[in-house]
C-alpha positions in Angstrom: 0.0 0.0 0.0 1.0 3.4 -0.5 0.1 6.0 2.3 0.2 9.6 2.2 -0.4 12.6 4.5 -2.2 15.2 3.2 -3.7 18.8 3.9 -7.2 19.3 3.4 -9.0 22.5 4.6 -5.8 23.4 7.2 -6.1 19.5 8.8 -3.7 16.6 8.4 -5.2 13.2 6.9 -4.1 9.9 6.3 -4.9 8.3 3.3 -4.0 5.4 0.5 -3.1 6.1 -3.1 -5.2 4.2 -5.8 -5.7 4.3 -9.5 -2.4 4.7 -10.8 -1.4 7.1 -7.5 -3.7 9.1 -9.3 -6.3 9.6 -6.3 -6.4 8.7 -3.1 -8.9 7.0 -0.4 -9.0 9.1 3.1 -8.7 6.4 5.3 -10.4 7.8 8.4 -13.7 9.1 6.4 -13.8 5.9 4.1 -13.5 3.3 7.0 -16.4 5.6 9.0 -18.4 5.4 5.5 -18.1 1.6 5.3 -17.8 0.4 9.0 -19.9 2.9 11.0 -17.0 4.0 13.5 -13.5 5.5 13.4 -10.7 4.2 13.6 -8.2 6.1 16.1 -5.1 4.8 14.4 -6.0 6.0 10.7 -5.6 9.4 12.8 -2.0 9.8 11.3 0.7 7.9 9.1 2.6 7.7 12.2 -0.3 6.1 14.1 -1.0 3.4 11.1 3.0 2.6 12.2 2.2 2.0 15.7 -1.1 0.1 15.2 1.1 -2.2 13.6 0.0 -5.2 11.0 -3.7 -5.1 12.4 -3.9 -1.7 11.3 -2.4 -2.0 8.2 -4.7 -5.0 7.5 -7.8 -3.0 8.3 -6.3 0.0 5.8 -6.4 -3.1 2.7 -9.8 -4.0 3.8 -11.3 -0.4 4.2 -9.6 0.5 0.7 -11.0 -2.1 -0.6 -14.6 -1.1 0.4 -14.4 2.4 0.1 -12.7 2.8 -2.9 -15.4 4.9 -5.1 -14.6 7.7 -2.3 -11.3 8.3 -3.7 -10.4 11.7 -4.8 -8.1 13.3 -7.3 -4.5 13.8 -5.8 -4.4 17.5 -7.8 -7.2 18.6 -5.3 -5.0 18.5 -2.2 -1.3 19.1 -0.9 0.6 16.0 -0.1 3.0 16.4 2.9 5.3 13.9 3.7 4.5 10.7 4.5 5.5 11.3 8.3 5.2 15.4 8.1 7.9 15.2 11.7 9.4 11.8 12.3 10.4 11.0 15.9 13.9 10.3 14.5 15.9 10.7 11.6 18.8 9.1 10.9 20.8 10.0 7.4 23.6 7.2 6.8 26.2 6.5 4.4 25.7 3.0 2.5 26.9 3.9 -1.4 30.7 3.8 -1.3 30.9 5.5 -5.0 29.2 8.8 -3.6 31.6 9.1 -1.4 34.3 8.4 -3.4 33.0 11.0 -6.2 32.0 13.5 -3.7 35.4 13.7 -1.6 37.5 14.2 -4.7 34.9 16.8 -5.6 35.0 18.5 -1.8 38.9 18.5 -2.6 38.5 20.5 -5.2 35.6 23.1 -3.8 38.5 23.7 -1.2 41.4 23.7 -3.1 39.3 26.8 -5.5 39.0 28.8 -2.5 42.6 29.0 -2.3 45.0 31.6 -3.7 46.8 28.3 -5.3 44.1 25.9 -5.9 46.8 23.5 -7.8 48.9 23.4 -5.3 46.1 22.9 -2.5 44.5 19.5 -4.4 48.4 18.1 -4.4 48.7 18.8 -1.2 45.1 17.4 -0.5 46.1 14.3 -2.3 49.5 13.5 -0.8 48.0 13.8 2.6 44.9 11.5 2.0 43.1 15.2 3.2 39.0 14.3 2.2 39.3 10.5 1.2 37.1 8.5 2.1 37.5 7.3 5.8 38.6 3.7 7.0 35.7 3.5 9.3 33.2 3.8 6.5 34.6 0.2 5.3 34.3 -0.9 9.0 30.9 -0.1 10.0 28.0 1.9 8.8 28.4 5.9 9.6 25.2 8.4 10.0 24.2 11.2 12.0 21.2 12.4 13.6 19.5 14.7 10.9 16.8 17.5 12.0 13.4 16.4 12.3 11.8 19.6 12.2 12.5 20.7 9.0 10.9 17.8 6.6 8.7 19.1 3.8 7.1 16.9 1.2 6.8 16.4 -3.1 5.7 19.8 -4.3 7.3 21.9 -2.1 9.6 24.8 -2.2 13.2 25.2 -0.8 14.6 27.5 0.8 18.2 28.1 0.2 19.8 28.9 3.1 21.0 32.9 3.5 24.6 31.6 3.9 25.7 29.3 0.9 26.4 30.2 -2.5 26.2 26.2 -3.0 23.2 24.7 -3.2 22.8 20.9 -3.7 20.8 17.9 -3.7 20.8 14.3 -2.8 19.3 11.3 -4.3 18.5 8.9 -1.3 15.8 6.7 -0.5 15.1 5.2 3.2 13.0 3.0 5.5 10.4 3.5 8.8 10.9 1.9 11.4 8.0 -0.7 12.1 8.3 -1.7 15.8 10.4 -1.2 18.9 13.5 -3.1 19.2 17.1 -3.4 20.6 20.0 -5.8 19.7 18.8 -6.7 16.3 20.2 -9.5 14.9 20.9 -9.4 11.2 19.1 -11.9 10.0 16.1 -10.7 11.5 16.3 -7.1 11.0 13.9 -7.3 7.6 11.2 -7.5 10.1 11.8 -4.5 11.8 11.2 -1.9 8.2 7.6 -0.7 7.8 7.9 0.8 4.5 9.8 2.9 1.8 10.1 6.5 1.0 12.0 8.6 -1.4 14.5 11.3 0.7 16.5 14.4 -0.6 18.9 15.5 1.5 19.3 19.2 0.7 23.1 20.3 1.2 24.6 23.6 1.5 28.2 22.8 0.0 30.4 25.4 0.7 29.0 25.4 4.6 29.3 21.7 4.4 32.7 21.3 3.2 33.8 24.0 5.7 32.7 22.3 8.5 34.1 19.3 8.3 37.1 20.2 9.0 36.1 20.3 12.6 35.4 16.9 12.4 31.7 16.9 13.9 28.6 17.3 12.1 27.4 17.7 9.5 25.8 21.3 11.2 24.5 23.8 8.9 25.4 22.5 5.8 22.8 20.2 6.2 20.7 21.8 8.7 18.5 24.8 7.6 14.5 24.7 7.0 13.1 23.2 4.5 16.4 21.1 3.5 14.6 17.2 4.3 12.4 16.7 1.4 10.6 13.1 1.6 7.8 11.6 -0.1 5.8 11.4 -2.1 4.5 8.4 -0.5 5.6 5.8 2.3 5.0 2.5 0.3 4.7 -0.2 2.9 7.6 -3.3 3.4 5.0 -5.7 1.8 5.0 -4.3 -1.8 8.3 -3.9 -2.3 9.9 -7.1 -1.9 13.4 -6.4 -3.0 14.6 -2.7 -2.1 18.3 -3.9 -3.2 17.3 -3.8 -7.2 15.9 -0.3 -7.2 16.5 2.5 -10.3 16.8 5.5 -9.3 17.3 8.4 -10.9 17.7 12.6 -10.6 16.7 15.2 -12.8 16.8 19.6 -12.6 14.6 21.0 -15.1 13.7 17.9 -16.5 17.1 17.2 -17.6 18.7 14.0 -16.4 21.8 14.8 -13.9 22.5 10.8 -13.0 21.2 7.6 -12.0 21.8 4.5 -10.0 20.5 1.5 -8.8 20.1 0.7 -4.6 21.8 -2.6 -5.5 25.6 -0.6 -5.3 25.0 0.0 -1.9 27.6 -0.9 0.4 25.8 -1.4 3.5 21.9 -2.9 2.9 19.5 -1.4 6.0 19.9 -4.6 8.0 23.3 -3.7 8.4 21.6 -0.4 9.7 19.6 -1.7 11.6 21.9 -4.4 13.6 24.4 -1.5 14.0 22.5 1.3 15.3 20.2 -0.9 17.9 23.6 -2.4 19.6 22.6 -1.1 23.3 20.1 1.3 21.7 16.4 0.9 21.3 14.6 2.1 18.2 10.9 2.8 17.9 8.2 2.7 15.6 8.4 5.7 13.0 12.2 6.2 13.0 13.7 7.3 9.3 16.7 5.8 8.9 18.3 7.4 5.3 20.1 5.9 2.4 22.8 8.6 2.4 23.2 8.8 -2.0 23.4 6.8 -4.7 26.2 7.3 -7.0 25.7 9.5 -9.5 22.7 11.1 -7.3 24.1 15.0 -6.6 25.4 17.7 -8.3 28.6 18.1 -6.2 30.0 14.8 -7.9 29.8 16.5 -11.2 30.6 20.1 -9.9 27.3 21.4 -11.1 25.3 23.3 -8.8 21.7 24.4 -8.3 20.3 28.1 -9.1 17.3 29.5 -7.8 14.3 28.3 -9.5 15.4 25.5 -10.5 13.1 22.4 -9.9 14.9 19.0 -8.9 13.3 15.7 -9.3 13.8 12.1 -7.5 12.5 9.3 -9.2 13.3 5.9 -7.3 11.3 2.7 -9.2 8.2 1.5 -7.3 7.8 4.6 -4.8 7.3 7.8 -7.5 8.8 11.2 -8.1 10.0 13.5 -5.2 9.9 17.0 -6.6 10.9 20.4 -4.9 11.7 24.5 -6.0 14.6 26.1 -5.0 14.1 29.6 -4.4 16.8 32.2 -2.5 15.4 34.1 0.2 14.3 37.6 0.1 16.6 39.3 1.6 14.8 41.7 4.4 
């Protein structure tokens, strides 16, 4: 199933995408409509997480009935799926991003020089921005802010102090129930569903920062930078996430693709890693970090205001978002 939140006269809804994803079923009013009574946990995307398989189950069978309720998707605002997750965590799991993207960080540095030549030799000799050992020994992330998730559709805002704006072509998971040590093998069990993430970066603040070896701060952190949507599809219709195309476009040209089979670390890895001593809970986001190919900064190309990026990854849809440079005041 694919759920959605949506805005409909200054409310949140739940609801489930049908016809193509071309309309959607409001869960709460269609299961009132066909069962006579409401159904607490279709109050929210987040709730359908914590009512767990029953609820889910009752979300088939209510879709199923009150179907010829659905509505076209133009007539409302999608949010994201979760509009303010409890937790997000972006990691890093495609090894060729990060090797593209250091070399390019090396050289976004090394230009800000007065000797930019001489800066990516000395860059190169010292092993300065290559990728780290520890990536190779367990899977990195960091805790990304919650607060400022928007959804398909809408605008950007780049943030007052970059002159490098960028994007990222991830997809991720939810969380599906409360757990600690996770073993491997059963980690599967723990994902609730898919959605498509865009990690909006401020470069130049990005590539400053890390020199202090914390982070990433406000190269990442800014509102409106976590784009995700434009639907959660749940763990039960997408029964291999590691054969996934996925692909980026600005202004409707193509900027790169890639495929969620490259990645380095699947999200059981995640999943075992991060729970070691650690309990996770129901609606946690837990990010792909990109796909090679899937930013601008590995082909030094940037984004300029106005300019409308695209997500596509196969089975979930097409994230869009503006960006637009604030006004100054």
């Amino acid at each position: 199933m694919k759920l959605v939140t949506y805005e409909q006269n200054g409310k949140q809804r739940s609801g489930a995408l049908v016809d193509g994803d071309g309309r959607i079923v409001d869960l709460a009013g269609a299961h009132e409509q066909v069962f006579g009574e409401r159904h607490a946990a279709f109050s929210s995307v987040q709730a359908m997480i914590e009512g767990g398989d029953a609820t889910l189950d009752r979300a088939y069978e209510t879709v199923k009935k009150g179907a010829k309720n659905a509505f076209s998707k133009d007539d409302v605002r999608l949010l994201a799926p979760v509009p303010v997750p409890i937790q997000m965590r972006d990691c890093l799991c495609f090894e060729t991003h990060l090797k593209q993207s250091f070399n390019a960080v090396r050289r976004v540095r090394a230009n800000a020089t007065a000797d930019p030549e001489a800066a990516m030799k000395e860059f190169e000799e010292k092993g300065i921005f290559a990728v780290p050992k520890t990536f190779y020994e367990q899977p990195i992330y960091y805790k990304a802010n919650r607060f400022s998730v928007i959804g398909t559709d809408h605008d950007v805002l780049w943030p007052s102090y970059s002159k490098l704006m960028d994007f990222e072509l991830e997809f991720g998971f939810y969380v599906r129930k409360k757990g600690v040590d996770i073993a491997r093998d059963n980690a599967r069990d723990y994902i609730y569903g898919y959605t498509i993430f865009n990690d909006f970066s401020a470069r130049d603040a990005q590539t400053q920062e890390m020199g202090g070896q914390l982070g990433p701060a406000k190269g990442k952190d800014f509102d409106s930078g976590n784009a995700m949507g434009p639907c959660l599809v749940t763990a039960d219709e997408m029964k291999d996430p590691y054969n996934l195309t996925m692909v980026c476009r600005v202004n409707g040209e193509e900027w790169g693709r890639g495929n969620t089979s490259t990645m380095h670390w699947k999200f059981e890895d995640l999943l075992a890693h991060i729970s070691q001593s650690e309990t996770i809970f129901p609606g946690e986001f837990f990010g792909s970090g990109t796909v090679g190919n899937g930013c601008g900064l590995e082909q030094m190309r940037f984004l300029a205001h106005g300019d409308v990026v695209e997500l596509e990854v196969e089975g979930i849809g097409i994230l869009r978002n503006r960006v637009l440079t604030r006004k100054s005041s």
